[in-house]
C-alpha positions, 0 to 999 in steps of 0.5 A: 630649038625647033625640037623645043619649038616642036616640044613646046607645040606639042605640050600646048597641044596636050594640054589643050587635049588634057583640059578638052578631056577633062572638060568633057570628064566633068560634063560627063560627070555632071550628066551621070550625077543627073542621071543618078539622082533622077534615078533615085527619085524614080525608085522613090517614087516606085516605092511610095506608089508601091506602099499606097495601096497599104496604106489604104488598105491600113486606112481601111482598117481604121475606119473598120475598127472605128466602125466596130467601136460604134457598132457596139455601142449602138449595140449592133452586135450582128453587124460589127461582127460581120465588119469584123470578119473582113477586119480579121480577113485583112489584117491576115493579108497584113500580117507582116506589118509590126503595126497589124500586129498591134492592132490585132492584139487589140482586135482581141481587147475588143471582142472580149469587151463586145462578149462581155457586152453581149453577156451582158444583154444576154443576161438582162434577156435572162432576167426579163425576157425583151424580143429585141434583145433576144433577137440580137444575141440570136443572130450574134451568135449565130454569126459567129457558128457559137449557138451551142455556147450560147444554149449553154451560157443562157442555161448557165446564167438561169443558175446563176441567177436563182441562187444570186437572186434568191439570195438577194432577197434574203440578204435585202429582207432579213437585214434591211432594218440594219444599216450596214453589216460587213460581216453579214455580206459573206452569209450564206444562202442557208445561214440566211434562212436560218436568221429569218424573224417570224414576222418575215417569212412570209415577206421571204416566201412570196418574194422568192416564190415571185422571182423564181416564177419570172426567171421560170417565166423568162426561161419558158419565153426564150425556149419557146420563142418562135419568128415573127415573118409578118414583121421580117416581110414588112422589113424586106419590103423596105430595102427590095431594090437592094443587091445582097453582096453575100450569101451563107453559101458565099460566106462559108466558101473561105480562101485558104489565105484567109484561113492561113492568115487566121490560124497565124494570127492564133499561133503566134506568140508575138502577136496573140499575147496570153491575155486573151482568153480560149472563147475569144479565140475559138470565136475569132477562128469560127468567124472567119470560118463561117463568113467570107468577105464580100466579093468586092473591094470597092464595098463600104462595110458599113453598108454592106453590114446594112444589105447583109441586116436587110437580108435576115429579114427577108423570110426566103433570105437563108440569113433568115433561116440562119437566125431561125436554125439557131433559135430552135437548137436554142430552144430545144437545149433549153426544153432538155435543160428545163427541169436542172433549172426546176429542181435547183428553183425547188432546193432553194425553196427547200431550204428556205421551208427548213428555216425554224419560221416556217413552224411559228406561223399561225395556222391561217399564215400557215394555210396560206404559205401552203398554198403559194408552195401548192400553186408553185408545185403546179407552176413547177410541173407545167414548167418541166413537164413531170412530177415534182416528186422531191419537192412534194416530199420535201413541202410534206416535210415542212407539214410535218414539222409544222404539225409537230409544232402546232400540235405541241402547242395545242397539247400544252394549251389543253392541258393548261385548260384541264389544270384550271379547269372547275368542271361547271357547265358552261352557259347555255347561250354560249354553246348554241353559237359554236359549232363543230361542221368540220369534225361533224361536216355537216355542210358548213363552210370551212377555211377559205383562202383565195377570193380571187383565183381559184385554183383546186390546190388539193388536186396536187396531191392526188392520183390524178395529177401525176400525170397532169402533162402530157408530153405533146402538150408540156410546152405549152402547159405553163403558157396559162401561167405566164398570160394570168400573170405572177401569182405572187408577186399580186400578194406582196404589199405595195404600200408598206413593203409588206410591214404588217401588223405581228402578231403574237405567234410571229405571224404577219398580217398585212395586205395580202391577207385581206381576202382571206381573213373574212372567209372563214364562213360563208355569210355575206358581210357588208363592209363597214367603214371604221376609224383606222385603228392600231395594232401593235403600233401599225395601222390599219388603212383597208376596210376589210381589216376594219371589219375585221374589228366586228368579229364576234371572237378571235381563234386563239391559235390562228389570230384569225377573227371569225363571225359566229355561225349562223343560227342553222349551225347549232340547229344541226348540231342540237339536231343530231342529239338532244337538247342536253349536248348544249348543256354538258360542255365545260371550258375543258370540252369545248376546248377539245372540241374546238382542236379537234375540229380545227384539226378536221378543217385542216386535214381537208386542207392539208391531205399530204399530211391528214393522217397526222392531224388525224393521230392528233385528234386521237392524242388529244382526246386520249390526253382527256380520257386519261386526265378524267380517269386520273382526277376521277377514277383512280382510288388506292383501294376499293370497298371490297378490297380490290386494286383499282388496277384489277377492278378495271374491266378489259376494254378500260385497261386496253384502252389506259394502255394505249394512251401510256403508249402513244400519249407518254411524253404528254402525261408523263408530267401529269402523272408523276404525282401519285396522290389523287383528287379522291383522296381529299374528295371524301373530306370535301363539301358534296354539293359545292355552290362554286368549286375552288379556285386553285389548280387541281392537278394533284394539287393537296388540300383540292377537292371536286364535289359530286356535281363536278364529278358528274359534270365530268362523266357527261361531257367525255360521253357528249364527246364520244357522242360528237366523235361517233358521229364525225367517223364517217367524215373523218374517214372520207378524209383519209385515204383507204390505207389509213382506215385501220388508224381509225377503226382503231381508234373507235374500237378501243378508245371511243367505244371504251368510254362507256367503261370509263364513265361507269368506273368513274361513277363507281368510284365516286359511289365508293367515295360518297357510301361511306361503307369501307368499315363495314367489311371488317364489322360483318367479318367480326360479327358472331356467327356460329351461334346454336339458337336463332333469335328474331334480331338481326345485327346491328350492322343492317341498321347502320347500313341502311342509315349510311345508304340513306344519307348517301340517298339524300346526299344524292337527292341534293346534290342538283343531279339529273334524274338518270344520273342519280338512279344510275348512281343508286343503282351503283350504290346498291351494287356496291353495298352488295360487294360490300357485304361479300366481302364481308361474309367471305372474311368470316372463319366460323359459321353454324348453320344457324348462323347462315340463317342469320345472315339471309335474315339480316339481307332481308331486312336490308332489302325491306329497309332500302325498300322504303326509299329506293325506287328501284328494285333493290333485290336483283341488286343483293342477288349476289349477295343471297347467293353466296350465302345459299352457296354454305349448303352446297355439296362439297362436289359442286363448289368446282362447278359452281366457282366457274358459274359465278365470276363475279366473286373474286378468288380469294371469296370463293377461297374464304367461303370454302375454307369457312364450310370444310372448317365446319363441315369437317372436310378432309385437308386433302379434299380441300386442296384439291377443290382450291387447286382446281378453282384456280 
């Protein structure tokens, strides 16, 4: 029992011990439970205390790239790109983080909207050159170490805006009376040229002309832009008390981490995705290699940006002289990029001067759109610093062409005049108030343009000007340019949108042709004050158009309205010659004259192209030369049986030659028609009181009467007269290189005028002395007779009564008396040439009979005594020659043919046939003799 006694003892008092155990077991564990969770919310805290400096450091960047955003807006490109260095510097640190690498792919959406924001400015500074805007691209770019991508991104944009703005113009002008084209919008620049209305070249030309010169304009202020120190002094003075946090030197000593973390950031495929592009990356990399991160973490970026702004605008600041590095290299790619910028400006010009409305203008549109291009060429010149060579040639191209077609039209106009024309003088009041000064240049004003400006537009084309810009002084050469303003755009109209008036020839006459239609002469005009009138359906607001309206006459071809010259001009003219020259001129002549002084005045304007207008005058007179030999001196066959073609002395025929070979493509139409106006001439009333109506251009059934004939002959002379008295003018015009053209000229179609006026006399003498019969009437007569009687033959006295009636033909036909004695003087020749022909066609004669035939000379010199003035006798000289010539020996025939050339072969072949028939000569001795005359 006591065991059990013991036992129990014992278990109670391991029980007791069991339960103190696990009393303290629980207690212990109770304590470790307390441990164990104050330690876990010790390691939570540690990792929160741990995670609070990214979290601020995350915040930060937050706060940074909400300050970006604003920053752009603001347009503060400088300065958000130096908060985005330090942006870029922490997100390196962070990289780590999934929530970095979110915002760094949108680091990359962000700079390419803020280049596309500063492209923009840039190009808005392109368009119109602003300092500010200028300023702030500048220190950007400089900023981010791209000023090389800058210079070749303005130059770039330039381009680009010459052709889109150029083509804008076009595309606003040609279609802006259509409402909408979609099919229009995919023209090209040159299908656009072609499409110009000739009422709207013009428009084109100055509008073009006018944006090219402000993109010129801008170019040249941005490349010569230069710092101004007085304002960034003014700047520094404001924010001296100022601590600057960083220095150029400072910011380009760059932390390996920094770089690290950047080229990281560029490498990585899950972060950088492919949507950014290589400038945003070369920009991102060059940012952090050009600018470190101040040097102090407790420092507001914000304004830190502000201290770093603060010292760019301190002269000594290195920030300034950052700004001042970039704008030179800026500047002198630009001045080594200028002239790509000229000769793309001058190609588009080029093929807006190609378009088909540049040779439909009317010569004082013409003559105005010359001079904008000639002011351009200068403009251009001074821009880049050389010669506009291409350009030049390609605006004396469009001379060319436009001569081409104005000479056309005048040809056509001349010879519209010859077909009408009735050969009658025109009255004398009418030609005194015309005057030729520019063929003559005898002083009197010719065409002006510009009543403003005067700019010395010939000197473009000289040697002198070659040279025009130096090179220390080509920059500054198109600074004048830009101070007097855009010479264009002063001439594009304001009010109406440059919708002048049309005329007639597609021209446009609108407000900027106002100083210039009233300067054709040199008389001061008052302005009067006139209703506003209309003309094709647009009125006239300015009281210079309406003065317009007073002109005496309007230029057919130039729609220009002129005064009429003074009373001094014609005075200078009657001056040079007699009072005659005013009363020879027909509808034909003046209008050759007029042409070829209007081509005078315009080879002073336009001496790129005067040797043009100079072979013009020459074809045009050639065309009047050759339609009076036409209408006048072409005859199937002479009285004495010899061609026209032959009877032509050698200056005429050179002269003939020369207008078929330069004149071809104008006459070939003329001359198609054989039948001539002689033909129906010998059947026409001689001395017509008015001439027939119809075209007379070899028309059946027209005739001219001697009158008109004469008519005819002294107004080609009164031409040759005013040409022999221009030459001299002419020829200081033209260059010493072009004075054979013109010796040319005179030597063989001027000077052969005179022959042309004698043949045309001669013909008329042969169409008025009805003489052609009598060759075959003196041939037929009977010669060899035995005995002489006292009676002459018939013949003479039918002779003298032809030669009688043409006498009073002549007497009546209202002629000047020195035109009727050398018409006489032509008459009697004429019967002499007559009676050759007619003594060398007779095949018998005795000796008796030779005596005859000096019989009946004489009596017909004593019968054209009797109503002749002139000393008929040296006339028939020939004629008494040739008929002493029987009694020669049969030696001296030889001599004798080659001492007279004015018989013809087969004359001097008739009479020695006639005298070795009746003398007996040997058929071998005749041969011989012929053999040796030909």
């Amino acid at each position: 029992m006591n065991l059990v006694r013991e036992l129990e003892k014992d278990l109670r008092i391991a029980n007791v011990i069991c339960m103190n155990g696990r009393r303290h077991l629980t207690s212990s564990m109770n304590e470790v439970s307390r441990d164990l969770i104050v330690n876990s919310y010790s390691k939570k805290k540690q990792a929160l205390l741990d995670m609070l400096p990214t979290l601020t450091e995350l915040q930060r960047a937050l706060d940074m790239q909400s300050t970006l955003e604003s920053l752009v807006e603001e347009g503060n490109y400088w300065k958000a790109f130096q908060v985005l260095s330090e942006y870029l510097q922490l997100l390196d640190s962070l990289s780590e983080l999934s929530a970095i690498q979110e915002m760094s792919r949108g680091v990359e959406v962000w700079l390419g909207r803020t280049l596309q924001k500063l492209d923009a400015l840039l190009l808005g500074v392109c368009q119109e050159f602003k300092e500010d805007g200028y300023i702030t691209v500048i220190d950007a770019y400089a900023l981010i170490g791209d000023t090389v991508g800058l210079a070749e991104k303005i130059q770039s944009f330039f381009m680009q805006e010459v052709i889109s703005k150029t083509h804008s113009v076009l595309k606003a002008i040609v279609h802006e009376d259509e409402e909408g084209l979609p099919q229009n919008s995919r023209l090209t620049y040159s299908d656009l040229c072609l499409q110009i209305p000739d009422s709207k070249f013009r428009q084109c030309l100055l509008r073009t002309l006018a944006v090219l010169f402000d993109l010129m304009c801008s170019y040249h202020e941005i490349m010569d832009f230069q710092l101004d120190r007085k304002d960034s002094s003014a700047q520094t003075r404001t924010n001296c008390n100022e601590d600057i946090s960083c220095s150029p030197s400072e910011a380009r000593e760059v932390d390996s981490d920094v770089r690290a973390c950047n080229n990281s950031m560029s490498s990585s495929g899950d972060v950088i995705h492919g949507s950014s592009s290589r400038e945003e990356s070369a920009t991102m990399s060059s940012l952090t290699e050009t600018i470190g991160s101040p040097h102090s973490d407790s420092c507001d970026p914000i304004r830190e940006a502000g201290k770093e702004d603060s010292s760019t605008s301190s002269i000594e600041s290195p920030w300034y002289h950052l700004r001042q590095e970039a704008t030179t290299f800026v500047s002198q790619t630009l001045q080594r990029g200028r002239r790509n910028l000229w000769h793309l400006t001058a190609s588009r010009v080029s093929v807006l001067l190609s378009s088909a409305a540049a040779c439909t203008a009317s010569i004082h549109q013409f003559l105005k759109n010359y001079e904008d291009l000639s002011v351009f060429i200068l403009t251009g010149e001074a821009f880049c610093g050389i010669e506009a060579v291409e350009f030049r040639q390609k605006l004396k191209v469009a001379c060319e062409n436009y001569f081409i077609a104005f000479h056309r039209q005048n040809v056509h106009a001349l010879k519209m005049v010859l077909e009408k024309e009735t050969w009658l003088k025109l009255p004398p009041e009418t030609v005194q108030i015309i005057s030729f000064a520019g063929l003559i240049g005898d002083g009197a004003p010719l065409i002006s343009l510009s009543s403003g400006k005067s700019i010395n537009v010939s000197a473009i084309h000289s040697d002198k000007s070659v040279n025009m810009v130096q090179t220390g002084a080509r920059r500054n050469g198109f600074s004048p340019w830009i101070k007097s303003g855009n010479p264009f755009s002063q001439k594009l109209p304001t009010s109406n949108e440059g919708h002048g008036y049309s005329q007639p020839n597609g021209s446009v006459c609108s407000e900027f042709d106002r100083s210039s239609a009233n300067n054709l002469h040199d008389d001061k005009v008052s302005p009067r004050k006139s209703d506003s009138n209309q003309m094709n359906g647009s009125n006239s607001v300015s009281e210079d158009e309406n003065e317009d309206l007073l002109a005496d006459f309007i230029d057919e071809d130039s729609q220009l309205p002129s005064r009429s010259s003074q009373p001094h001009h014609s005075r200078t003219l009657s001056s040079h010659g007699n009072d005659e020259e005013n009363t020879t001129q027909t509808g034909s002549s003046l209008c050759l004259l007029k042409s070829m002084d209007k081509y005078a005045r315009l080879m002073q304007k336009l001496e790129v192209v005067n040797v043009e207008f100079f072979k013009g005058i020459c074809q045009l007179f050639e065309i009047f030369f050759y339609f009076i030999y036409e209408t006048f001196g072409l005859q199937s066959t002479s009285s004495s049986g010899k061609g026209s073609t032959n009877s032509l002395n050698y200056r005429l025929r050179t002269a003939l030659s020369r207008v078929n070979q330069d004149c071809e493509e104008w006459i070939k139409s003329q001359s198609s028609s054989p039948t001539s106006l002689s033909s129906s001439f010998v059947h026409a009333e001689l001395t017509p009181t008015s001439p027939p109506n119809t075209n007379f251009l070899h028309s059946p059934g027209t005739s001219l009467g001697l009158k008109e004939r004469c008519v005819a002959v002294d107004t080609i002379s009164l031409v040759a007269r005013i040409l022999n008295r221009s030459k001299a003018h002419l020829q200081s015009m033209l260059l010493q290189s072009n004075s054979t053209i013109l010796e040319d000229f005179y030597v063989h179609l001027v000077d052969a005028v005179p022959d042309l006026t004698e043949h045309v006399h001669r013909t008329t003498v042969r169409l008025l002395l009805h003489i052609n019969g009598y060759v075959e009437r003196v041939a037929n007569c009977k010669w060899e007779l035995k005995d002489l009687g006292m009676e002459h033959n018939g013949y003479v006295d039918l002779l003298l009564g032809e030669f009688k009636h043409y006498k009073t033909r002549l007497a009546n036909g209202g002629l000047r008396k020195e035109t009727q004695d050398q018409l006489l003087d032509y008459g009697l020749e004429n019967v002499a040439e007559t009676l050759v022909e007619g003594l060398s066609r007779v095949k018998r004669c005795s000796d008796e009979g030779r005596a005859l035939m000096s019989l009946d000379l004489q009596v017909l010199i004593n019968g054209l005594h009797h109503f002749v003035s002139l000393n008929v006798k040296p006339k028939l000289q020939m004629v008494e020659t040739f008929i002493k010539a029987y009694y020669l020996p049969e030696t001296e025939y030889v001599h004798w043919a080659r001492a007279h050339p004015e018989y013809s072969k087969s004359q001097i072949v008739g009479l020695i046939n006639l005298v070795a028939t009746m003398k007996g000569w040997k058929r071998k001795t005749r041969l011989e003799i012929l053999e040796k005359i030909e």
